[in-house]
matplotlib code that plots the C-alpha trace (Angstrom):
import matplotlib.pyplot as plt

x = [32.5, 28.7, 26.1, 22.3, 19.2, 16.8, 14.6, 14.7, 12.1, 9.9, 9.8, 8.7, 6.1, 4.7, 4.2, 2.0, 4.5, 6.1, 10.1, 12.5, 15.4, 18.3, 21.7, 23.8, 27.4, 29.3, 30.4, 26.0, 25.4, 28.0, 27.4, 23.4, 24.2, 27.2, 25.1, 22.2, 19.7, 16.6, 14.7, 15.4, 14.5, 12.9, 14.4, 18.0, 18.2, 20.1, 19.1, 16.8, 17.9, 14.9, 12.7, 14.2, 12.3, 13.3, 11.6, 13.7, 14.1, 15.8, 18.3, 19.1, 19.5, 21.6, 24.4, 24.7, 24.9, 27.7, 29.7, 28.3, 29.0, 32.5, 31.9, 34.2, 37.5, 39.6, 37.9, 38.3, 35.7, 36.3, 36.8, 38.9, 36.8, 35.5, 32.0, 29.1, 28.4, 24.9, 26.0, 28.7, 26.1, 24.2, 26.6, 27.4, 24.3, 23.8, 27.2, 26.0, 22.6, 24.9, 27.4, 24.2, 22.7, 26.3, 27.5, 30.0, 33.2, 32.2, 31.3, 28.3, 30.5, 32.0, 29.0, 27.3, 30.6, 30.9, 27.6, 27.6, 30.6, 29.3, 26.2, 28.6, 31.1, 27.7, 25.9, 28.4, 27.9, 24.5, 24.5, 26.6, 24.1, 21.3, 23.2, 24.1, 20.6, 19.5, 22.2, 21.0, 17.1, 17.7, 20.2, 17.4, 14.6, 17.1, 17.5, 13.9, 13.3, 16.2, 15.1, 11.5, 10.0, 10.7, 11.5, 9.4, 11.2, 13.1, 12.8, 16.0, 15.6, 15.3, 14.9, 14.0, 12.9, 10.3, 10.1, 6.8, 6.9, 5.4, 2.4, -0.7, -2.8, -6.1, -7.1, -4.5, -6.4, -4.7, -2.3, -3.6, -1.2, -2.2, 0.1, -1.2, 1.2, 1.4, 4.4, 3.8, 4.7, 1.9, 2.5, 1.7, -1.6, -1.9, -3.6, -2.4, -2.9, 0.6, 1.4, 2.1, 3.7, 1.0, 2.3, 1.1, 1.1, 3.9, 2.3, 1.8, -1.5, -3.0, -3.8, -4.9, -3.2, -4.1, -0.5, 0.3, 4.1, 6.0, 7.1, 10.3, 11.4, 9.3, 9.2, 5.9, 3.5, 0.4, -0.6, -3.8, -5.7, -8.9, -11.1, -11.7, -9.6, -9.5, -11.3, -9.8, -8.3, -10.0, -7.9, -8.4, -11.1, -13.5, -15.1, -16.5, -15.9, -16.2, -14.0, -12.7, -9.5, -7.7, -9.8, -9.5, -12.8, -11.7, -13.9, -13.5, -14.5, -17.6, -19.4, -16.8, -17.2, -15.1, -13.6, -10.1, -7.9, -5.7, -3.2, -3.2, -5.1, -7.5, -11.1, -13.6, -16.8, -17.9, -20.9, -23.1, -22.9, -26.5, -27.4, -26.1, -28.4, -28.4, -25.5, -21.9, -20.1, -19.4, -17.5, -15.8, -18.3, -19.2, -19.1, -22.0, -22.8, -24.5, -27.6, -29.0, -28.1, -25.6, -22.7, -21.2, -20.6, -22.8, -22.2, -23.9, -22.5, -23.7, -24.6, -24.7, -27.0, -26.5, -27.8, -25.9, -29.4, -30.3, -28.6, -29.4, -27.9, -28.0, -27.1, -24.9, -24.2, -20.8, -20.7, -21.8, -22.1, -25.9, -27.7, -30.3, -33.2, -33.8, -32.1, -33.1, -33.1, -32.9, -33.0, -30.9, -30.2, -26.1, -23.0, -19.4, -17.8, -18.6, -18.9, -19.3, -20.9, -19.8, -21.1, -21.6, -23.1, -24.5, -23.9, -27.2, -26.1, -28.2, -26.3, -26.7, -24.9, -23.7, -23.1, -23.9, -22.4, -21.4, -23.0, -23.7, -27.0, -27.5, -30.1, -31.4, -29.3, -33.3, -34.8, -32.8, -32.9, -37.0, -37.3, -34.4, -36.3, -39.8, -40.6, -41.3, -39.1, -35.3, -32.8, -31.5, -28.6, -31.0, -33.6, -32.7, -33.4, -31.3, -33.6, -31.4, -31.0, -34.4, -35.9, -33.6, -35.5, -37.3, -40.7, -42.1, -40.5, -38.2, -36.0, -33.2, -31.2, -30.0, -26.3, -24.2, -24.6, -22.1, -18.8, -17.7, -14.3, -13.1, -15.7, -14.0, -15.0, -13.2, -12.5, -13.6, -12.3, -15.4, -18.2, -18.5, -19.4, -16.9, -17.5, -17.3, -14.7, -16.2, -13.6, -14.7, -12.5, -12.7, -13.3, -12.8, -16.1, -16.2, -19.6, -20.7, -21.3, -24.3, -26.2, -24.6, -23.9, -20.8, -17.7, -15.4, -15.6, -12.2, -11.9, -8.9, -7.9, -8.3, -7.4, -6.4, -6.2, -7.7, -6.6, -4.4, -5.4, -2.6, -1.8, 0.2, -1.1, -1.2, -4.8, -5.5, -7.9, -7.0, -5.2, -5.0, -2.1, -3.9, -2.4, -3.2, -2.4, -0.7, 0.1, 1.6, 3.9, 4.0, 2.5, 1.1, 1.3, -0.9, -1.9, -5.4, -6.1, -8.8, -10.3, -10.4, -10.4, -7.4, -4.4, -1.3, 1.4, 2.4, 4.7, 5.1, 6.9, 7.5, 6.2, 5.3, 4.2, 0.5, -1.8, -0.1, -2.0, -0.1, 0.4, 0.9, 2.0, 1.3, 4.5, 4.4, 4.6, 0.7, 1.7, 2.1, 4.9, 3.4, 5.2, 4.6, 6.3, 7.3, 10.5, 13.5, 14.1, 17.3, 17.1, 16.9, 19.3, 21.8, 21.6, 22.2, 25.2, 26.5, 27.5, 26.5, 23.9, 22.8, 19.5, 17.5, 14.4, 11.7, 13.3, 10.7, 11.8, 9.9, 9.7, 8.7, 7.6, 7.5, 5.8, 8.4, 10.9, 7.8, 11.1, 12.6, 12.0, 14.1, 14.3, 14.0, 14.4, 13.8, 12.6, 12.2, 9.5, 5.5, 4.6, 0.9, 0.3, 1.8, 1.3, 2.2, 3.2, 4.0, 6.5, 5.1, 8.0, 10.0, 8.5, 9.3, 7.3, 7.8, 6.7, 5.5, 6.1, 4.1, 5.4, 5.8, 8.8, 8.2, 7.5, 8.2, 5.4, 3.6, 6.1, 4.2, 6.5, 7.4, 5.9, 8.1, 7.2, 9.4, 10.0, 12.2, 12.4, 11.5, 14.1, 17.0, 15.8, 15.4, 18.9, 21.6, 20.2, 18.5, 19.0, 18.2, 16.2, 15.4, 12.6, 13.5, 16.2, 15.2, 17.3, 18.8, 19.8, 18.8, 21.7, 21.9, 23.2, 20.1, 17.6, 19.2, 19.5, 15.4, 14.9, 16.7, 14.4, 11.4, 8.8, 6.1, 2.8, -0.2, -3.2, -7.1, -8.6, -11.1, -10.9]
y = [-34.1, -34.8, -32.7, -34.7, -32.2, -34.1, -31.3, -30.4, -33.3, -32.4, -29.1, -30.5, -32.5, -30.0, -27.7, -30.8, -32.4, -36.0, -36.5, -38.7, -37.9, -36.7, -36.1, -33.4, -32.8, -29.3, -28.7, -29.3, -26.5, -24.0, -24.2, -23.3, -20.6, -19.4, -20.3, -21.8, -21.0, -19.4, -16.5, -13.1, -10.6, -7.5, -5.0, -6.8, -8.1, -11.2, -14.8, -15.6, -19.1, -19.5, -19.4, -22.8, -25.0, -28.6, -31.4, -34.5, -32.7, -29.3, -31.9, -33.5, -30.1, -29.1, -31.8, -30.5, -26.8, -27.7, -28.4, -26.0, -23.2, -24.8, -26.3, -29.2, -29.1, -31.8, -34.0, -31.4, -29.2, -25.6, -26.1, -28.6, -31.5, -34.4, -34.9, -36.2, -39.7, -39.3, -36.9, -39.1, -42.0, -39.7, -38.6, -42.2, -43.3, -40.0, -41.6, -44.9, -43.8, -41.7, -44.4, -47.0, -44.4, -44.1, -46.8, -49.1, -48.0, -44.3, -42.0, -39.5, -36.6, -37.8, -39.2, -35.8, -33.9, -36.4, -36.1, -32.2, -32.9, -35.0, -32.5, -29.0, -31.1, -31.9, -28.4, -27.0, -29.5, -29.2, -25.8, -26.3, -28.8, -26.2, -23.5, -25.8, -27.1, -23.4, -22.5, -25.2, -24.6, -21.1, -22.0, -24.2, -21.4, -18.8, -21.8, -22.1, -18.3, -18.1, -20.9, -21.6, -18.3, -16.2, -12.6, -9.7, -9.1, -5.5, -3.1, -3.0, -2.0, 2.1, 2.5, 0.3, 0.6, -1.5, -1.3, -3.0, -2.6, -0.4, 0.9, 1.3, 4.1, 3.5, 4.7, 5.2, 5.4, 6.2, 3.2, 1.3, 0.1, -2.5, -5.6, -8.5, -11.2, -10.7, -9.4, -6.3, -3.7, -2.2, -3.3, -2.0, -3.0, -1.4, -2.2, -0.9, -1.7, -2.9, -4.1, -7.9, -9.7, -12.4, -15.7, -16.9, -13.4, -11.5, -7.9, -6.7, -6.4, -5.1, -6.3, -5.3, -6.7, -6.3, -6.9, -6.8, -5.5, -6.5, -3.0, -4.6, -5.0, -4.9, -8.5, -9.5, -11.3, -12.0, -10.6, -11.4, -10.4, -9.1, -8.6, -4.4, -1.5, -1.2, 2.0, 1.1, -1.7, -1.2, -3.6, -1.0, -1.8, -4.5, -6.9, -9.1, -12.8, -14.6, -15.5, -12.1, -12.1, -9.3, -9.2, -6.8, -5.2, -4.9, -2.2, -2.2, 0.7, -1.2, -4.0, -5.6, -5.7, -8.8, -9.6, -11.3, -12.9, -10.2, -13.0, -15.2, -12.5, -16.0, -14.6, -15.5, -14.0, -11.7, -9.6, -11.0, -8.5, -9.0, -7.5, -4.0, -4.5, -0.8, 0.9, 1.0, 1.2, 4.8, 4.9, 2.6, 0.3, 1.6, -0.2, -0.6, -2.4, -5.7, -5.5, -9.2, -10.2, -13.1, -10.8, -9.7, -6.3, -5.4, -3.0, 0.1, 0.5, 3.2, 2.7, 5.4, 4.8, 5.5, 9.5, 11.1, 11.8, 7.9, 6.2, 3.7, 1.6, -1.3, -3.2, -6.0, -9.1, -8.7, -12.8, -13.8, -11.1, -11.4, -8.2, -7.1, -6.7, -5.0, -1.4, 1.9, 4.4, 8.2, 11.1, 13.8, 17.5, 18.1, 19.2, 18.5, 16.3, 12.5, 13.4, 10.3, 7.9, 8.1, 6.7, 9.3, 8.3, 11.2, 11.4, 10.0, 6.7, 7.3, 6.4, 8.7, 8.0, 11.3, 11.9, 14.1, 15.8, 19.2, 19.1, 17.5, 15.6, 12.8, 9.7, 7.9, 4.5, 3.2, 4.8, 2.6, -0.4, -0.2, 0.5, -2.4, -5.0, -3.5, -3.6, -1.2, -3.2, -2.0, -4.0, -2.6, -0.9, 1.8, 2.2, 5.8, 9.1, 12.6, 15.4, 18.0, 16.5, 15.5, 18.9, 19.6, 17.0, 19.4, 21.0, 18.3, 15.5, 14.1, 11.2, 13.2, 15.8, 19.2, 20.1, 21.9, 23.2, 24.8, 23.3, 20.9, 19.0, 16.9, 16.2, 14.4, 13.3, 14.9, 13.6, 16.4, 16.8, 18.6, 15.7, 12.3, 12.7, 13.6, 17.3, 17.6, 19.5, 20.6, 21.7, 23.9, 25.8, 29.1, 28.4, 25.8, 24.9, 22.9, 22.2, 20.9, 17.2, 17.5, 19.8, 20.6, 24.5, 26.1, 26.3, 28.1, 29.3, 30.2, 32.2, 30.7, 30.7, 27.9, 25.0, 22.1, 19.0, 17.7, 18.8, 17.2, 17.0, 16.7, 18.8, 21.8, 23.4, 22.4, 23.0, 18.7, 20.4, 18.8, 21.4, 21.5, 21.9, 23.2, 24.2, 26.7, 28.1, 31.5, 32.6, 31.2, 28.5, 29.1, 27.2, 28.5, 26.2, 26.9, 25.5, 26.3, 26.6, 23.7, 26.0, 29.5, 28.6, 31.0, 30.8, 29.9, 29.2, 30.2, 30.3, 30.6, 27.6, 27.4, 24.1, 23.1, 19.7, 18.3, 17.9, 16.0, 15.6, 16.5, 14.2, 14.1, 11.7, 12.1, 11.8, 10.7, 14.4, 14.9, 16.7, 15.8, 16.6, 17.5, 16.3, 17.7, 18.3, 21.2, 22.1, 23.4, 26.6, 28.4, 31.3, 29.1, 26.7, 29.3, 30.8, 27.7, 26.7, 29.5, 29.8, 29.4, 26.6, 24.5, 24.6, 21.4, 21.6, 19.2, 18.1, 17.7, 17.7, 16.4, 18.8, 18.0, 20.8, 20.0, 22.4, 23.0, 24.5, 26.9, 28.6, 26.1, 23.6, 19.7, 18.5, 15.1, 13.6, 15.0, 12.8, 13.8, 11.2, 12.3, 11.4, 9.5, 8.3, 8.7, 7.2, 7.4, 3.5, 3.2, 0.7, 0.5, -1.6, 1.0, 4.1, 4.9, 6.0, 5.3, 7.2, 5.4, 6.4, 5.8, 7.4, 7.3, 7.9, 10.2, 8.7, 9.9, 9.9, 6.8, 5.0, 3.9, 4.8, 2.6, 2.6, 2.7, 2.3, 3.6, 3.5, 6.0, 5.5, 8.9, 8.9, 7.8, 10.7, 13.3, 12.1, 11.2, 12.5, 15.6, 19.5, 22.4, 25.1, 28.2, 30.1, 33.3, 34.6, 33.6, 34.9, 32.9, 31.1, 27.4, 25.1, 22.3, 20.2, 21.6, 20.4, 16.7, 16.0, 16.8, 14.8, 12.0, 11.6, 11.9, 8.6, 8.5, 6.8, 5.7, 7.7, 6.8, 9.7, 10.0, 12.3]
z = [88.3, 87.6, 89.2, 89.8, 89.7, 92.0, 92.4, 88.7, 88.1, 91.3, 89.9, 86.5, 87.8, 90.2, 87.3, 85.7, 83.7, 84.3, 83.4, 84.4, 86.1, 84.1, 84.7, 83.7, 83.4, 84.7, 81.1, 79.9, 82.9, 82.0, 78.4, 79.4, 81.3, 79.0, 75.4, 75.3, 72.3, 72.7, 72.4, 72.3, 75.1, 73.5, 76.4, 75.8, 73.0, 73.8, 74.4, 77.6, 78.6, 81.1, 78.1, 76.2, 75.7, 78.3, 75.5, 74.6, 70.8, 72.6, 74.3, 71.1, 69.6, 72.4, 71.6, 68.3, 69.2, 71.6, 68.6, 66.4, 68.6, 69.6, 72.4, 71.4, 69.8, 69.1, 71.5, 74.2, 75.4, 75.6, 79.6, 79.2, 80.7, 79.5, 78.1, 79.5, 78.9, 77.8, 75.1, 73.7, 73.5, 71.4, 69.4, 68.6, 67.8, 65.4, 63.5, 63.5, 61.4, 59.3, 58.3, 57.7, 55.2, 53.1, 50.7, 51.6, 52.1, 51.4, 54.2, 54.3, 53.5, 50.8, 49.3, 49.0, 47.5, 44.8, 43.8, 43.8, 42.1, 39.0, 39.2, 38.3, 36.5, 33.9, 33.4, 31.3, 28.5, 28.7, 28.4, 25.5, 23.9, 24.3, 22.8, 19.4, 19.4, 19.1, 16.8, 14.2, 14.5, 13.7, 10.9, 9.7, 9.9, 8.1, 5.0, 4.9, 4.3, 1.9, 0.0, -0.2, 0.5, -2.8, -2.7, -4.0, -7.1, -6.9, -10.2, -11.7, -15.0, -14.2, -18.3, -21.1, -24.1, -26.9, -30.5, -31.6, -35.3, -37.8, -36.9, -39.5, -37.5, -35.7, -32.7, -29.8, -26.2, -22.9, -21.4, -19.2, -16.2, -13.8, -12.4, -14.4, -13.5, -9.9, -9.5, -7.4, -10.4, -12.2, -15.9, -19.5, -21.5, -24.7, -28.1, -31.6, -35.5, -36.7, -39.9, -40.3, -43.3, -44.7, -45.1, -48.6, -50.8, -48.3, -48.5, -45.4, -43.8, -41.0, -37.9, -34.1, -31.3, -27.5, -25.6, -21.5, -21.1, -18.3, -16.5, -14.9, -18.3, -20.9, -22.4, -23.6, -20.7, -23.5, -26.5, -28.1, -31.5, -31.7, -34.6, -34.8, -33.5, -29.6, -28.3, -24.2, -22.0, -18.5, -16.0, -12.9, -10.2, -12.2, -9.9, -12.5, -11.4, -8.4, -6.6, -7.7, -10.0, -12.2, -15.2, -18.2, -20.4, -24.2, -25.7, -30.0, -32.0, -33.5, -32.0, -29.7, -26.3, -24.5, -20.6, -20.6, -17.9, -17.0, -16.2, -20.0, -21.6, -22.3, -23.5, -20.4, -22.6, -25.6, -26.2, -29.5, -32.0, -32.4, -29.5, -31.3, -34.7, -35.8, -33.8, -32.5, -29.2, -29.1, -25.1, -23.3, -20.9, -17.3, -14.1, -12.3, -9.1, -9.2, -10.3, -11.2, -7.9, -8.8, -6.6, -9.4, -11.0, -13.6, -17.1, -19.0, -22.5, -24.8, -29.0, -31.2, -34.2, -37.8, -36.7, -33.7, -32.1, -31.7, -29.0, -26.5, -22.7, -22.8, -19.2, -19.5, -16.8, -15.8, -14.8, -18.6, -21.0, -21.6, -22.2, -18.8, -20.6, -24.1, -25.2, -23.6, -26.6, -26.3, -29.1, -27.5, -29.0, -29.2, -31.3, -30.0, -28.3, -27.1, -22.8, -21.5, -20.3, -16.5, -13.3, -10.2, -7.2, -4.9, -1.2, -0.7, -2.8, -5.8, -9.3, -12.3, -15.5, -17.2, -20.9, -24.0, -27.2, -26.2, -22.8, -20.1, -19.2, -16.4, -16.4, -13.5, -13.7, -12.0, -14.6, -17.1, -15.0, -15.1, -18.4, -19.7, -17.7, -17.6, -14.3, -11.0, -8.7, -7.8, -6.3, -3.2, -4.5, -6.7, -4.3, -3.5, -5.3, -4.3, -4.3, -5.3, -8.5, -9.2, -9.4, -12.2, -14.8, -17.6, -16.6, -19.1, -16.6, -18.7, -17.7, -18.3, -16.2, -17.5, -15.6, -18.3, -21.8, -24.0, -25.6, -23.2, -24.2, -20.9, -17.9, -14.6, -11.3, -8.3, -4.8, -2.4, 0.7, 2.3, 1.3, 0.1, -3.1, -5.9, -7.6, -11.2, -13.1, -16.4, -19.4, -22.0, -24.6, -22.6, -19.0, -15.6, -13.7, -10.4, -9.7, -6.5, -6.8, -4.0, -5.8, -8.7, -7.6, -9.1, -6.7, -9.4, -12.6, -14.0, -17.7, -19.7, -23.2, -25.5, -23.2, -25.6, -22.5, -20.1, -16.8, -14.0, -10.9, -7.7, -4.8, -5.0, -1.7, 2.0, 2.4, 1.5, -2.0, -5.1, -7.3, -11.0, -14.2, -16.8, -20.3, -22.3, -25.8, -25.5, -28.9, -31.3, -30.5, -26.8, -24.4, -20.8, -18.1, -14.8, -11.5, -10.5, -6.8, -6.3, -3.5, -5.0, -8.6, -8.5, -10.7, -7.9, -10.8, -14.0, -17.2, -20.8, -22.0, -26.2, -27.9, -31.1, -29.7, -30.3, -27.5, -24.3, -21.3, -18.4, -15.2, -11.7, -9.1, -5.1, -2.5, 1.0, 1.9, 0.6, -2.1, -5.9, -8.3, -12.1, -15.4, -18.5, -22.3, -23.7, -25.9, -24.9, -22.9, -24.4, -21.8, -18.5, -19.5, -20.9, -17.5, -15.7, -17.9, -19.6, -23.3, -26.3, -26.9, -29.7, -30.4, -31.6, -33.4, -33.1, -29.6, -27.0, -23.0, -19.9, -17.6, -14.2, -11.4, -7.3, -5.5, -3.1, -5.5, -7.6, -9.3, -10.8, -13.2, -13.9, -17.1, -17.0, -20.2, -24.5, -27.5, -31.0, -31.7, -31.6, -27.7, -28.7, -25.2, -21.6, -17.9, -14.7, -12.3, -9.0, -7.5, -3.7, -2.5, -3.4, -3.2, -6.6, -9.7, -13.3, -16.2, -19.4, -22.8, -26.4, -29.4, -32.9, -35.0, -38.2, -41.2, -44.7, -47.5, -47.6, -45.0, -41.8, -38.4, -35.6, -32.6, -29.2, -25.8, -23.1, -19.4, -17.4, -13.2, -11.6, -8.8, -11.0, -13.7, -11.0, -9.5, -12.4, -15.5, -14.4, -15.5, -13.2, -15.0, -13.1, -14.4, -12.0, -9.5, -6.2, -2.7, -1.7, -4.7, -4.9, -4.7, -7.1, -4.1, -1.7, -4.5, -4.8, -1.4, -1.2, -4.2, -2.7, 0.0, -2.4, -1.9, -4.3, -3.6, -5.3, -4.2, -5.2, -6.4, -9.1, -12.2]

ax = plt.figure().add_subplot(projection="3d")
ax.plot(x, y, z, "-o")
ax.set_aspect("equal")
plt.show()
C-alpha cells in the first residue's frame, strides 16, 4: 500500500521552501515514527523525530539507516512488506558506483580485506628488519670501542723491584714522581752517580745519569747523562713551553741548569755556564710567573760565591734559557743551613722569595726584577706591594725582610684553610712555629726535642686544619713519633718507637674520607707484636719496618713491610683510576770496606700491603678490642686521593 503526502509539500512551501512531491511507503512512515535519527530531547533523552532534518542528504541517509538499524533482513523488512520503490532504486544505484570503483571480477569488500590483509600479513617482517638493523649497528658501535678506542691501562704490578747497579755516592735528592709517558700513573725520575765499566782501559768510572721509571713496572722510559751531579728533577707544575707540555728542570750541583722533554728526556735548552762566572747553583731553580711577557713562566736561581756571604738571583726566561738582565748580588750575615730559595705570594698577590743560612729573610721578587733589568717599570704581575710585610724591611730600608732568626733546618709553605695565602711552618732543632702567612704573626709555637726531619703535613682531625707527624729523638736509640694539632699547636698523638735508622722523612697520603693516613720507619716492636702473636720472637737487627698510622684506629699500628737496606729516599704516587696509592722506595745495600753498594728502587701498592701482607700492632688495650676482621673490612674500603697542598 503507498501513502501520497500532498499537503507535505504545501506545508513545505508555505514555510518558504520549494520541494517536489515525494512519495512515501507505509514501511518509510513507520520506520520515522518507530526510529528515525535525530536529536536528542534534553527533558527525555530520546530522539525527537520532528527535529530531522527533510534535505535530499537526510533521505539518502535514511535508506542506509533502515539497514543499519535492521530494517531489512533477508530482503524482508521487519513488517514484513515490501520496500518502496524509490528506496530500491537508490540502493541500486549506491551498488552500481560501488562495483564501478572495485576491480574486475573482485567486489568492494573483498578488495578492502585483501589489502588489510597484505598490510598485517607485512609488519611483522618489518619489525623484524628494524630489530636486526639495530642489533648490528650496535654490534658495530660495541667493535669500535673494543677495538680502536684503547683502555686506560690498569696497575697490575702491586710490587716490583729495580736493581740499578753499584752506586759511587753523590748527592741523593727527594724522588720525583710525575706521569711522563702519558699513561695516567705518576712515574719515577731520579738521578744517581753509578759506576760504569770504560770501554778501552775496563776500570770502572763514574758517571751521572738522569732516568724516568715506569711506575706500572719499572722498565726504563729514558735515561739521559748529564755532565755534574744532579741536585733535583722538578717535573711537577712547570709551565715552561707553549703550547704547554710535561717538561722537567734538571738542577746540577755546579753550573748546570737544563729543561728536558718529560716525554724523551730530549734537552730543549741549557743555561751557559758563563752566565755563573764566580759561583755555583746552591738550590734548586724557582718558578716564577711570566715576567718577559712571551706567556711563559719565568725562573729565579740562586749562586753562592766562593764566600757564603756573596750570593746573587739571577732571573732566567723559562721559553729560552737567557738570563733577564744581569745578577742581583747580596752579602747576607748567616750560619746553618741553606733555607731556600722559595716563592710566597701574599693574599694581596705580591711575590717575595724567601731564603737564608740559619734564618729566614724575604726579598721583593720587584725589587729583583728592577734591579736585574734596571728599570722602574713592572709588568702587571709585580705591581702590588703587601703592607704588612713592608714595614718589616730594616730601619735602614734595606731590600731585605727580617721573618725568623735562629737555627732553622726545614721551612715549608702551608695551605690554610682560614685565608688565601699559605702560612709558614718554620723547623728549628728545639721548637714548631706557624707563622701567619698575612702578616707573619706566630699561630703556634711548640717546644720539642731535637727534631732530626722535616715534618709531614696531612689530616688527622675533622676540623679541615692541616696536622702534622713530627719525629723526634727521645734518648738513645728511641724514636718519638707525634702528631701536632695544626690548630692548637698541641700534641694529639704519641709514641716511643726504637730505631737505629738514619734520618727518614715521614709521609702522608689524603683518602676520600678528608683525612690522611701517615707512613713512617722505625724498627721492630718486640712488645706489640709479642702481644698480638704470642711466643717467643726472633729478633732481627738492622731490620727496618714501615709502619703506617690511620687516624681512625689511634691505638693501633700496621706494619706494612721491613728492609735491611739503608732507605736514601722515599715517595708517595697516586693511581686516580683506581683509588690507590703506591709508595716508592730508594735504598742502598751495605757495602764492605771499599766495595760501593747497589742501589734499589722499590714499589709496594698500599691497598694490597694494608690487605694481604699486613700485621696488626696494638700499641695499648682498647675496650672493646679491635678486631683484625673490623680493621680490614675498613681498610678495604679505603680510596686514596691526590690532594694539592703546599709544604
Amino acid at each position: 500500500m503507498t501513502i501520497r503526502l500532498e499537503n507535505y509539500t504545501s506545508q513545505q512551501a508555505a514555510g518558504g521552501r520549494a520541494c517536489a512531491p515525494r512519495a512515501f511507503s507505509m514501511a518509510t512512515v513507520l520506520s520515522r515514527a518507530l526510529k528515525l535519527p535525530g536529536k536528542k530531547s534534553p527533558d527525555l533523552g530520546e530522539y525527537d523525530p520532528l527535529t530531522q532534518a527533510d534535505s535530499d542528504e537526510s533521505e539518502d541517509d535514511l535508506v542506509l539507516n533502515l539497514q543499519k538499524n535492521g530494517g531489512v533482513k533477508n530482503g524482508k523488512s521487519t513488517l514484513e512488506e515490501v520496500q518502496d520503490p524509490d528506496s530500491e532504486v537508490e540502493v541500486e544505484v549506491t551498488k552500481q558506483r560501488l562495483s564501478e570503483s572495485a576491480p574486475d571480477g573482485y567486489p568492494a569488500e573483498a578488495t578492502g580485506s585483501l589489502e588489510q590483509k597484505a598490510a598485517s600479513s607485512l609488519m611483522p617482517y618489518l619489525r623484524t628488519a628494524v630489530f636486526l638493523l639495530t642489533m648490528v649497528i650496535s654490534m658495530i658501535l660495541v667493535l669500535v670501542c673494543a677495538f680502536l678506542i684503547p683502555c686506560p691501562p690498569r696497575d697490575l704490578h702491586n710490587t716490583w723491584n729495580r736493581n740499578l747497579g753499584q752506586e759511587a755516592g753523590g748527592v741523593l735528592f727527594p724522588l720525583e714522581l710525575s706521569d711522563v709517558n702519558g699513561d695516567g700513573l705518576p712515574d719515577i725520575l731520579l738521578s744517581f752517580t753509578a759506576l760504569m765499566n770504560a770501554s778501552v782501559l775496563g776500570v770502572s768510572r763514574p758517571s751521572v745519569t738522569v732516568m724516568a721509571l715506569s711506575g706500572v713496572n719499572g722498565s726504563t722510559l729514558w735515561s739521559s747523562h748529564i755532565p755534574e751531579e744532579t741536585r733535583s728533577v722538578q717535573c711537577k707544575g712547570l709551565t715552561l713551553t707553549a703550547p704547554a707540555e710535561p717538561v722537567c728542570l734538571v738542577t746540577g750541583t755546579s753550573k748546570f741548569l737544563s729543561l728536558l722533554q718529560a716525554s724523551s728526556g730530549k734537552t730543549i735548552w741549557t743555561l751557559n755556564p758563563a752566565h755563573l762566572p764566580s759561583g755555583t747553583l746552591a738550590a734548586p731553580a724557582v718558578m716564577l710567573p711570566d715576567l718577559d711577557g712571551d706567556k711563559v713562566g719565568d725562573l729565579v736561581v740562586l749562586a753562592i760565591g766562593e764566600t757564603q756571604p756573596d750570593l746573587c738571583f739571577i732571573l732566567v726566561s723559562g721559553k729560552t734559557g737567557n738570563p733577564l738582565g744581569g745578577p742581583v748580588k747580596y752579602s747576607i750575615n748567616g750560619e746553618g743551613k741553606l733555607i731556600g730559595p722559595q716563592a710566597h705570594i701574599t693574599s694581596r698577590g705580591a711575590i717575595y722569595i724567601l731564603f737564608g743560612f740559619g734564618n729566614v729573610q724575604a726579598v721583593a721578587l720587584r725589587d729583583l726584577f728592577a734591579q736585574a733589568r734596571n728599570r722602574d717599570s713592572f709588568p702587571p704581575v709585580l705591581q702590588r706591594e703587601e703592607p704588612e710585610w713592608e714595614k718589616r724591611r730594616s730601619v735602614n730600608l734595606s731590600e731585605l725582610i727580617d721573618i725568623y732568626s735562629g737555627g732553622v733546618e726545614f721551612l715549608q709553605m702551608v695551605t690554610a684553610s682560614d685565608t688565601n695565602c699559605s702560612d709558614l711552618l718554620i723547623t728549628t732543632k728545639h721548637n714548631l712555629t706557624l707563622l701567619r702567612g698575612e702578616d707573619l704573626e706566630p699561630r703556634w709555637n711548640l717546644e720539642l726535642q731535637d727534631i732530626h726531619s722535616q715534618p709531614a703535613p696531612g689530616y688527622f682531625n675533622a676540623d679541615q686544619t692541616l696536622d702534622f707527624m713530627v719525629q723526634a729523638q727521645s734518648n738513645g736509640n728511641v724514636k718519638k713519633i707525634l702528631v701536632v694539632d695544626g690548630k692548637s699547636g698541641l700534641p694529639v698523638w704519641s709514641y716511643d718507637l726504637p730505631c737505629h735508622m738514619q734520618e727518614s722523612d715521614a709521609l702522608s697520603v689524603m683518602t676520600l674520607e678528608k683525612k690522611s693516613v701517615f707512613l713512617f720507619w722505625a724498627d721492630e716492636m718486640q712488645p706489640a707484636l709479642q702481644n698480638l702473636e704470642p711466643g717467643p720472637r726472633n729478633k732481627h737487627p738492622g731490620l727496618h719496618h714501615l709502619y703506617l698510622l690511620h687516624p681512625t684506629f689511634p691505638a693501633l699500628l700496621l706494619d706494612l713491610t721491613n728492609v735491611t737496606d739503608t732507605v736514601t729516599a722515599s715517595a708517595i704516587g697516586i693511581n686516580d683510576l683506581q683509588k690507590d696509592a703506591f709508595y716508592i722506595t730508594m735504598t742502598t745495600s751495605p757495602t764492605s770496606e771499599n766495595q760501593p753498594g747497589l742501589l734499589l728502587v722499590s714499589k709496594l701498592g698500599l691497598r694490597w700491603a694494608m690487605l694481604t701482607q699486613s700485621r696488626m700492632v696494638p700499641l695499648r688495650e682498647t675496650t672493646p678490642k679491635i678486631s683484625r676482621g673490623e680493621v680490614r673490612r675498613f681498610l678495604s674500603r679505603l680510596k686514596f686521593i691526590d690532594f694539592p697542598h703546599k709544604f
